[in-house]
C-alpha positions as CSV (number, residue, x, y, z in Angstrom):
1,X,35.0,35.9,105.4
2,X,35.3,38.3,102.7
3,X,32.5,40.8,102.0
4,X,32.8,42.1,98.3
5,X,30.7,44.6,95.6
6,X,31.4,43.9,92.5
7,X,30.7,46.3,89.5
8,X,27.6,47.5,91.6
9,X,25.8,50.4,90.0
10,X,23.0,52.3,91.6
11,X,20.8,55.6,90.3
12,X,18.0,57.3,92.4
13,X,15.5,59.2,90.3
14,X,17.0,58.5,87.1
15,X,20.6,59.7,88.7
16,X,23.7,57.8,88.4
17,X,24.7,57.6,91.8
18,X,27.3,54.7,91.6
19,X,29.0,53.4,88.2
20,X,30.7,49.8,88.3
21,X,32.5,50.3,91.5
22,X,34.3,47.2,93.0
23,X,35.1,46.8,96.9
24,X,36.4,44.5,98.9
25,X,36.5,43.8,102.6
26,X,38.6,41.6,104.5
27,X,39.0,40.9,107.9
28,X,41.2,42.6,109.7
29,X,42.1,45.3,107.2
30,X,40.5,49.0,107.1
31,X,39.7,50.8,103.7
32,X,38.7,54.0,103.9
33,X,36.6,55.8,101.0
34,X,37.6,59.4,100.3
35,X,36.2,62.0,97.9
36,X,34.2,65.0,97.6
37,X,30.4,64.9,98.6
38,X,27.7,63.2,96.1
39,X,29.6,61.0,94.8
40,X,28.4,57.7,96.3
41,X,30.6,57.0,99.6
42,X,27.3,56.4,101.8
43,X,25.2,54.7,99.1
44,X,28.0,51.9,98.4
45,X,28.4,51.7,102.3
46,X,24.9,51.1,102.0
47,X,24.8,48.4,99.3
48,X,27.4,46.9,101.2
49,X,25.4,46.4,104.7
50,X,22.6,44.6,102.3
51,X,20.3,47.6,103.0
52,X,19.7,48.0,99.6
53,X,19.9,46.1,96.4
54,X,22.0,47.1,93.5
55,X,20.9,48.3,89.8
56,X,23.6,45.8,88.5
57,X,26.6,44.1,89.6
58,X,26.8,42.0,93.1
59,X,27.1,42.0,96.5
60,X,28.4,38.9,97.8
61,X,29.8,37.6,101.0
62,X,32.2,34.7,100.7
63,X,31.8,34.2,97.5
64,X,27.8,34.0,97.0
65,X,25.6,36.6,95.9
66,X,23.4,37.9,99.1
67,X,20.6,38.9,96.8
68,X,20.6,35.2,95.4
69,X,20.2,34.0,99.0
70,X,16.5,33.5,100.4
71,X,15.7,35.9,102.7
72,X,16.9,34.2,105.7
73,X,19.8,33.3,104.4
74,X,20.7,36.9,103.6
75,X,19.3,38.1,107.6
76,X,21.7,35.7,108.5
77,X,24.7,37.4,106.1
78,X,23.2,41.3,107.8
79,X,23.6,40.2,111.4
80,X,27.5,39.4,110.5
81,X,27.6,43.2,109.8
82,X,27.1,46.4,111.4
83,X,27.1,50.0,110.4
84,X,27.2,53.3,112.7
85,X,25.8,56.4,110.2
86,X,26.7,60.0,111.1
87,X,24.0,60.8,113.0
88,X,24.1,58.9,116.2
89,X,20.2,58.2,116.7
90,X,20.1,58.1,120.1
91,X,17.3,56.9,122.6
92,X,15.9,58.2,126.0
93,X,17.9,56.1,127.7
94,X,20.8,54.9,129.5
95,X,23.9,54.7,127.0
96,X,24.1,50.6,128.2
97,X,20.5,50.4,126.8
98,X,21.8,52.5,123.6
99,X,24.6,50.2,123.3
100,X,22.4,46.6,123.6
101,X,19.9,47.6,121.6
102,X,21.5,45.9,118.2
103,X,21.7,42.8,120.7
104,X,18.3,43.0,121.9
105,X,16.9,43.2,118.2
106,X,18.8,40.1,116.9
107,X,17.2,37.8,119.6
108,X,14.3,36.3,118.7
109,X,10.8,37.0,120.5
110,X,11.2,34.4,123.4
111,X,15.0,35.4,124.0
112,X,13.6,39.0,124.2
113,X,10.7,38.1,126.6
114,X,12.8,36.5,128.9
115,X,15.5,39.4,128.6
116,X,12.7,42.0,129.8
117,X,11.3,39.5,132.3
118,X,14.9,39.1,133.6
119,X,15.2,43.1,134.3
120,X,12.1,43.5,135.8
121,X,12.0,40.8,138.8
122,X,15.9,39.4,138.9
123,X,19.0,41.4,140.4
124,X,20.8,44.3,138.5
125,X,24.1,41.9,136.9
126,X,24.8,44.7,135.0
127,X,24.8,45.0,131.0
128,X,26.0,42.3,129.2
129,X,29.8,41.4,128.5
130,X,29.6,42.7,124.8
131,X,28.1,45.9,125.8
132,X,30.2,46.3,128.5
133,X,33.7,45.8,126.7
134,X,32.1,48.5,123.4
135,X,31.6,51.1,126.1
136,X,35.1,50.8,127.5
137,X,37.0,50.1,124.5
138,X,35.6,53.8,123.5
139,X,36.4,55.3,127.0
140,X,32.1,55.2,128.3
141,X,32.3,52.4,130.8
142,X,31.7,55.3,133.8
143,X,28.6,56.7,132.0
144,X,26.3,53.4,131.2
145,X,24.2,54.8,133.3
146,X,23.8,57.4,132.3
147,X,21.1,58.9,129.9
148,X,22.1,59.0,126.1
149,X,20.3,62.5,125.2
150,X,22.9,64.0,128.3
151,X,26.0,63.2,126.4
152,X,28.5,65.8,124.1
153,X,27.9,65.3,120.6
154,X,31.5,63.5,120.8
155,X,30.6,61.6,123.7
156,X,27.1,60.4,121.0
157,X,29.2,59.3,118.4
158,X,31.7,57.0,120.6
159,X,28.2,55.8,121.7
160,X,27.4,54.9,118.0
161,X,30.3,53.2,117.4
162,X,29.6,50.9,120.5
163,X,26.5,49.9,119.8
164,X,27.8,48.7,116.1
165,X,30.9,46.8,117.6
166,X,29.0,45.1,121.1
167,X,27.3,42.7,118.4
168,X,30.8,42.1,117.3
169,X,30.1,41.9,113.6
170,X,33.0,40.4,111.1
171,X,33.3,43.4,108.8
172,X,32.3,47.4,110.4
173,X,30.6,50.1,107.7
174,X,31.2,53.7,109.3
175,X,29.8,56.8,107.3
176,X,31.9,60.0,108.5
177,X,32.0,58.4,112.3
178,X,34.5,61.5,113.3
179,X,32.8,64.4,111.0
180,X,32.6,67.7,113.4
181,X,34.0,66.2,116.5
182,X,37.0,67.8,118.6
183,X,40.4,65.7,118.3
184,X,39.9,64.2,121.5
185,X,36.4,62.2,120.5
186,X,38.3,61.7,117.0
187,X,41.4,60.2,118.6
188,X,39.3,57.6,120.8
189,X,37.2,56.6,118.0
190,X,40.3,56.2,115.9
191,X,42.0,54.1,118.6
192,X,38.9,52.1,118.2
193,X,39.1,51.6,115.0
194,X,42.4,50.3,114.9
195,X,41.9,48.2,117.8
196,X,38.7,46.4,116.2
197,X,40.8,45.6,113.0
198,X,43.5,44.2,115.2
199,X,40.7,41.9,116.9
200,X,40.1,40.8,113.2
201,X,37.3,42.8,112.2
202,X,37.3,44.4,108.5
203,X,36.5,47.9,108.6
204,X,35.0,50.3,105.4
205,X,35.5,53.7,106.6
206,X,34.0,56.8,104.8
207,X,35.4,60.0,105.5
208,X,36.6,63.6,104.9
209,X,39.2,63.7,106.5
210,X,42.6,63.0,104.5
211,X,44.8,62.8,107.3
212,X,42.5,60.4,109.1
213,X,42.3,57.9,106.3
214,X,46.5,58.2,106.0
215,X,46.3,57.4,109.4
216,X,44.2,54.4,110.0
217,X,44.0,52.8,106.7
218,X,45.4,49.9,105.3
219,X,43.9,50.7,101.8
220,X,42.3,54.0,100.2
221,X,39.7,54.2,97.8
222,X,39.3,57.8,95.6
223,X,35.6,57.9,94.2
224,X,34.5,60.6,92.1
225,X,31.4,61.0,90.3
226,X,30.3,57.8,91.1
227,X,32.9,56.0,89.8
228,X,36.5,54.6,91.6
229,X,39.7,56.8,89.9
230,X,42.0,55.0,92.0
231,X,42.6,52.9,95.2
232,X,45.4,51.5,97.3
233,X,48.2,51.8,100.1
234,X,47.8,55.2,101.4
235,X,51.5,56.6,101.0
236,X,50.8,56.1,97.7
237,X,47.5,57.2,97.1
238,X,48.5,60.3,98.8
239,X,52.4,60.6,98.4
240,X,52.7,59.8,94.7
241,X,48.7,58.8,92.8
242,X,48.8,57.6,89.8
243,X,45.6,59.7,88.2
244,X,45.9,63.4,88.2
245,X,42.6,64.0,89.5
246,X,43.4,62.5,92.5
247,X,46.5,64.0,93.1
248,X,44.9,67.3,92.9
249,X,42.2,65.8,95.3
250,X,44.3,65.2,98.1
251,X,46.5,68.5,97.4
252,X,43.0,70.0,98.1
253,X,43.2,71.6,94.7
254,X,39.8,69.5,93.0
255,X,36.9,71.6,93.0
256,X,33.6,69.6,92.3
257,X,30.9,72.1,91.8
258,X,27.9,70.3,89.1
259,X,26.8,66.9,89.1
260,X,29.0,65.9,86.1
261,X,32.7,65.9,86.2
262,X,34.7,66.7,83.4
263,X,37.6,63.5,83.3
264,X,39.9,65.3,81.3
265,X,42.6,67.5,81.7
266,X,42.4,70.8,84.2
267,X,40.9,72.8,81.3
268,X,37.7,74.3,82.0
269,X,34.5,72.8,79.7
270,X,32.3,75.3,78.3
271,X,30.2,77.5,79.9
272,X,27.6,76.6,82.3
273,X,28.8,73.2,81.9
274,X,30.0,70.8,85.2
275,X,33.8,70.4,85.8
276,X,36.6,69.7,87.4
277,X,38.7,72.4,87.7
278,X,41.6,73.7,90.1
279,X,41.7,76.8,92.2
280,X,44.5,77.9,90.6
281,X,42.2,78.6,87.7
């Protein structure tokens, strides 16, 4: 199943936010969206778990239009996809209770009843299979019992990332899931990563981190002022781009300092005006 935005637009407050951008997720491969900050990578990730409805353009899995579907219909399309955001939102709890809770929330009421009833009066069997494999695939099976608020900040985040994969959606949306952790959190979630899109799963990835996306992606996506310059393999999106802004992007040379972005050359705009510009200017 393929899950796909096409020519989505989206403003906040009058604010262009996202301008005819067009994504597509399939299973198995990992696209990664890279650019500088503002310019759209969590609203599209957004738009694509269905948590919000474009301005224009679609959002359609397998070919239909989730905001054409009736509402169940479209819950049912949600529940095929989970997203872990950058803040790991955490409960006082252990981290196997952390990790079910996206299980325990797509049961229905009676299924949840009997789940409770089930801890308070039958034996300990442990969490359940999904949860389970989540917290070892990210190196947490020793500390399910342990409470969530005790954990690292790195330890958090693998925690996150769990608790999106043990409902074991088709396609994964993950907003900066590595941003100001040490390389050893960073390196497990990145061998999860991988390892999910091995199982099958299609992964959208949004980060800051250049040599992250080379490394994991199958596919790289440059957005800039709302708007994609350029997107493909990443040797070639970050050995030899086509557009010169990105190229000066992933030399680390684009500086994007206003809320509009000058798409011409490296010459600076007038005055008090926004640009791009390079810092050899």
């Amino acid at each position: 199943m393929t899950l796909r935005a096409t020519d989505v637009s989206m403003a906040f407050d009058g604010d262009e936010v996202l301008e005819n951008v067009s994504l597509e997720a399939s299973p198995g491969e990992i696209v990664t969206l890279v650019g500088p900050s503002g310019t759209g990578k969590t609203t599209l990730l957004r738009l694509l778990a269905l948590f919000e409805r474009p301005d224009a353009g679609t959002v359609s899995w397998d070919g239909e239009d989730a905001w054409a579907l009736g509402e169940d219909e479209r819950l049912s399309v949600r529940r095929r996809l989970s997203m872990a955001f950058q803040e790991p939102s955490l409960f006082n709890a252990p981290v196997a209770r952390n990790v079910a809770y996206g299980l325990r929330v797509r049961q229905g009421w009676a299924s949840r009843a009997r789940s409770a009833l089930g801890r308070l009066v039958g034996p300990d069997t442990g969490p359940p299979e999904a949860v389970a494999a989540a917290l070892e695939r990210v190196g947490l099976g020793d500390k399910r019992d342990q409470n969530a608020l005790s954990l690292s900040g790195g330890e958090a985040q693998r925690v996150a990332f769990a608790r999106a994969l043990a409902v074991e959606p088709e396609i994964l949306l993950l907003d900066e899931p590595t941003s100001n952790l040490d390389p050893r959190n960073t390196a497990v979630l990145e061998e999860a990563i991988l390892d999910a899109a091995e199982d099958g799963v299609g992964v959208v990835v949004a980060t800051h981190d250049m040599h992250q996306a080379e490394r994991i992606s199958d596919r790289v996506v440059f957005l800039l002022d709302g708007e994609t310059v350029e997107s493909g393999p990443p040797e070639r999106i970050f050995d030899d781009p086509d557009d010169p802004r990105t190229r000066r992007f992933v030399r680390g040379e684009l500086l994007y300092d206003a809320d509009e972005v000058d798409e011409g050359s490296t010459e600076q705009n007038s005055p008090g005006s926004g640009r791009v510009s390079s810092q050899s200017e």
